[in-house]
C-alpha positions as CSV (number, residue, x, y, z in Angstrom):
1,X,3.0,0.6,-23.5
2,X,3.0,-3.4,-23.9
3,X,0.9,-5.0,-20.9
4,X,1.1,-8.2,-19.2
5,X,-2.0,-9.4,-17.8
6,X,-0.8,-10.6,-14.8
7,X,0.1,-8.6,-11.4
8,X,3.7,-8.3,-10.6
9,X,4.6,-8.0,-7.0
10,X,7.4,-5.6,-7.0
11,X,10.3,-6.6,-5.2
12,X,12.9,-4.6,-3.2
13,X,14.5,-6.2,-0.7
14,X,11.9,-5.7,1.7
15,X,8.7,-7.3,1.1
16,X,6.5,-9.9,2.5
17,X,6.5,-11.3,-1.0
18,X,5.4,-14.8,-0.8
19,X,2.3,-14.5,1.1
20,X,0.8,-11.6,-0.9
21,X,1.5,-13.5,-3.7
22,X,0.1,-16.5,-2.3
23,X,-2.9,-14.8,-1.1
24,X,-3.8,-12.7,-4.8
25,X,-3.1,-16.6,-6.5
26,X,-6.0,-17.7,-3.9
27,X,-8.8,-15.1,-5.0
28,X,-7.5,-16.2,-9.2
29,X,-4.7,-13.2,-9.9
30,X,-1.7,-14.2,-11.9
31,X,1.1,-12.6,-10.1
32,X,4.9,-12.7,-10.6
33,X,7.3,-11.3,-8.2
34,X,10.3,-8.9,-9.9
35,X,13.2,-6.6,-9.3
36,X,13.2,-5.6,-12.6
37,X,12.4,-2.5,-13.5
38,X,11.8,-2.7,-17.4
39,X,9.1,-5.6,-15.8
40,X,7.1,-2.8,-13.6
41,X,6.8,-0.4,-16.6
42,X,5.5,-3.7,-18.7
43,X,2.8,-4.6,-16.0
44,X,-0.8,-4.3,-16.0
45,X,-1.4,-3.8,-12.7
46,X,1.5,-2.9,-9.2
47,X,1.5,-4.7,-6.0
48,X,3.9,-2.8,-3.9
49,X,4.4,-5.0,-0.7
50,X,6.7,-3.5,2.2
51,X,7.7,-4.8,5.7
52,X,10.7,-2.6,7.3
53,X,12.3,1.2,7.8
54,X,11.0,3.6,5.0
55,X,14.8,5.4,4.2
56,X,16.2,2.0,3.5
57,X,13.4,0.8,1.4
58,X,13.8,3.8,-0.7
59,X,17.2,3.7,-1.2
60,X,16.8,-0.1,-1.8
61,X,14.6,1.5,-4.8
62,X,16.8,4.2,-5.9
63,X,19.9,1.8,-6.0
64,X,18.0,-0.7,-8.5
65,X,15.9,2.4,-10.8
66,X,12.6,1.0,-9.1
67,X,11.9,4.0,-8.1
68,X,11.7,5.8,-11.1
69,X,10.2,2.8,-13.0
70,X,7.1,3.3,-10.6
71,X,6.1,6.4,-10.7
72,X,6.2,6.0,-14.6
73,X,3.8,3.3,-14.6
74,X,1.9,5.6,-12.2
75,X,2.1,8.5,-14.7
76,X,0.6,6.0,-17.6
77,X,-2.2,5.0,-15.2
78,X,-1.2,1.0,-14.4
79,X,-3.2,0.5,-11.1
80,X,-1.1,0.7,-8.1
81,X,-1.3,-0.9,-5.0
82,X,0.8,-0.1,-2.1
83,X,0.5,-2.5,1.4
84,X,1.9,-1.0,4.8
85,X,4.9,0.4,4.1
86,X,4.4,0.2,0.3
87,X,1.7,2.7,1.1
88,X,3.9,4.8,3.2
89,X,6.1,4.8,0.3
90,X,3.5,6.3,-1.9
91,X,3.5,9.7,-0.2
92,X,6.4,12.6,-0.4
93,X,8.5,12.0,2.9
94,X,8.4,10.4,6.3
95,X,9.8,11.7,9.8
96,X,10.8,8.0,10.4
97,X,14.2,7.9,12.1
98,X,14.4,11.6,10.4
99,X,13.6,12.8,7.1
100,X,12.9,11.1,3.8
101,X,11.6,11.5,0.1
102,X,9.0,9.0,-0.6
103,X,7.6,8.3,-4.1
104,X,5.8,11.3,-4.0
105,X,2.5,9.5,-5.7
106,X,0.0,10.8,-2.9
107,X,1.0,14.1,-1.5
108,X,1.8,13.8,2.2
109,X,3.3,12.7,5.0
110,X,4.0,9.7,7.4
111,X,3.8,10.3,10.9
112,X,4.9,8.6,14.0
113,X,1.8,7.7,16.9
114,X,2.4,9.8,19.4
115,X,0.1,9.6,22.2
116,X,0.9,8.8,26.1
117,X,0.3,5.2,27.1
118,X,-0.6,3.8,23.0
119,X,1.5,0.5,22.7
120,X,3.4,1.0,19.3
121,X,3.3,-0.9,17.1
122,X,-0.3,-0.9,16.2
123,X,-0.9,-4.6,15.9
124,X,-4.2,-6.8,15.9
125,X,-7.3,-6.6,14.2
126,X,-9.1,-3.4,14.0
127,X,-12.4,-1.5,12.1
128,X,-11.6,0.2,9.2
129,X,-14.4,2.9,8.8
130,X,-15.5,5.8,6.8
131,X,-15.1,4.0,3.9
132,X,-15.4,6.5,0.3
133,X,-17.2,5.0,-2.5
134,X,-14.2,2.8,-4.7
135,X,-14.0,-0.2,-6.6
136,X,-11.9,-1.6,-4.2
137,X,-14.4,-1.6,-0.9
138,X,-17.3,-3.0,-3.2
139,X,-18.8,-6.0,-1.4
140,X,-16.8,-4.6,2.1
141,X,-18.8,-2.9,4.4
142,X,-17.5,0.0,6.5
143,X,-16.7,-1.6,9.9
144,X,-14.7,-4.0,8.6
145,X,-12.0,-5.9,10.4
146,X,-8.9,-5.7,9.0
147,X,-5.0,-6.9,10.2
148,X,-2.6,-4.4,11.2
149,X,1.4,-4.3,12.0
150,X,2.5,-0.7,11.7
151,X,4.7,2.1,14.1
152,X,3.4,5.1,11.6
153,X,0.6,6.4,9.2
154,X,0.1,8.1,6.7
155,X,-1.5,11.9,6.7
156,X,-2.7,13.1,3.4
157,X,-2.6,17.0,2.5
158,X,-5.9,16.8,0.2
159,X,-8.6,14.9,2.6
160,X,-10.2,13.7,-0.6
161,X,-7.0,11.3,-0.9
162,X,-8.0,9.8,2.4
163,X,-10.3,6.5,0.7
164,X,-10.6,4.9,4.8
165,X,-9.8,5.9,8.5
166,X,-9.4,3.5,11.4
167,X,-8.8,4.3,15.9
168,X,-6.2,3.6,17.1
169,X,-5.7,6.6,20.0
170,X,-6.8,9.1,17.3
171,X,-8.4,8.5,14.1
172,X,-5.7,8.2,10.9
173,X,-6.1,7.4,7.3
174,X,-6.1,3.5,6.3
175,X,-6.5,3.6,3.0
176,X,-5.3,6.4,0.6
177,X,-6.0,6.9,-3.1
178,X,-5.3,9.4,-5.9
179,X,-6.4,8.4,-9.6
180,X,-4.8,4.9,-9.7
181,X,-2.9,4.7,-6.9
182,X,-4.2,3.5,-3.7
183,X,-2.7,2.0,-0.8
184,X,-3.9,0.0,2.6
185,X,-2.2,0.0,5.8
186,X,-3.3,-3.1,7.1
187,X,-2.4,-6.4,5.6
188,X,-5.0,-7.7,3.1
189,X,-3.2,-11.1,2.9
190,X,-3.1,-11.6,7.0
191,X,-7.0,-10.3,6.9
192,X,-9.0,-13.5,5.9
193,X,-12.4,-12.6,3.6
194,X,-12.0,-8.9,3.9
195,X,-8.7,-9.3,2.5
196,X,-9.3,-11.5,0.2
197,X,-12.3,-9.3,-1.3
198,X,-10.4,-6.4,-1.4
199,X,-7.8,-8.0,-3.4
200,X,-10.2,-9.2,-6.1
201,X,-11.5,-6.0,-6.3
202,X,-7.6,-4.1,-6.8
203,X,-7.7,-7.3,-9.7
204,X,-10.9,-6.2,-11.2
205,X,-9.4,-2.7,-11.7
C-alpha cells in the first residue's frame, strides 16, 4: 500500500474539520482534510473527526464508500484516530434515536446517560483517569483534564479495549483502543496542553 506521510482528516459531512486540523498543524503534523476515499486507503495515519447524530454520519459514509475505505485501512494497520463521535463510530451500533451499525472497528456499543437529575450533554472539563499504558498517554498523567461535548458513550464488550475512564454520574470509557485503532471522547483540539500532547503522540505512531 503507497503511504503519504501526512495525516488526512477524513471528512464526511460532519466534522469539526478546521480546528483539528489547525490544532495537529500546531504540534508539527501535516494534515490534509478529504472525502476521498482512494485518499484514506493512501494515508499514513486517520483522523476521524465527528460532531452530530451517529445514523446520519454513517449513512453520510456509506453514500460516499468511506465507510468501507476505513475499515480497510484499519485492516492494513494505518493508525486510526476517532474524536467524539468519530469514536462512537468506531464501535458496532448505537441506540441513538434507535438502532445503528457503526464501523464495527471496536466491538461494542454506544449508550445513552441515563441517570436522574445528570444534565445531558456532558459538557466542560473533566479527569480522565485509569489511564492503560499507550503511546498515546505518554507524557499525560492520569487525572488529566480534558474537554468534553457529548449526549452518549461508548461501552466496550472486551474491558481490555477500554484505554481511559472518566465520572460523569457513573464511570464510562473515554478512550478506547484495539491494535491501531483508538478513539477519545473528549476533544483534544478544545483541550489546551493535554490535547496538544496527545495529538503528538497519535503523530508519533
Amino acid at each position: 500500500m503507497a503511504v503519504e506521510a501526512e495525516t488526512l482528516i477524513v471528512d464526511y459531512g460532519m466534522g469539526n474539520l478546521r480546528s483539528v486540523e489547525k490544532a495537529l498543524s500546531a504540534v508539527g503534523g501535516r494534515p490534509r482534510v478529504s472525502a476521498d476515499p482512494d485518499a484514506v486507503r493512501r494515508a499514513g495515519r486517520l483522523i476521524l473527526p465527528g460532531v452530530g447524530a451517529f445514523g446520519d454520519a454513517m449513512g453520510n459514509l456509506g453514500r460516499t464508500g468511506m465507510d468501507e475505505a476505513l475499515r480497510e485501512a484499519a485492516r492494513d494497520g494505518v493508525p486510526l484516530l476517532g474524536l467524539c463521535l468519530g469514536l462512537q463510530l468506531l464501535f458496532t451500533h448505537s441506540e441513538e434515536f434507535g438502532s445503528h451499525l457503526g464501523l464495527g472497528l471496536i466491538p461494542g456499543k454506544v449508550r445513552a446517560f441515563r441517570a436522574p437529575g445528570l444534565r445531558v450533554p456532558h459538557i466542560g472539563w473533566n479527569q480522565v483517569e485509569d489511564l492503560r499504558p499507550d503511546h498515546l498517554f505518554r507524557g499525560i498523567a492520569g487525572g488529566s483534564y480534558f474537554y468534553f461535548v457529548h449526549s452518549l458513550y461508548v461501552e466496550p464488550d472486551r474491558g481490555e479495549h477500554v484505554l481511559a475512564r472518566t465520572t460523569y454520574g457513573h464511570a464510562f470509557c473515554s478512550v478506547a483502543g484495539r491494535d491501531n485503532v483508538r478513539g477519545a471522547q473528549f476533544h483534544p483540539e478544545k483541550s489546551q496542553d493535554n490535547g496538544k500532547r496527545l495529538l503528538e503522540n497519535f503523530l508519533a505512531l
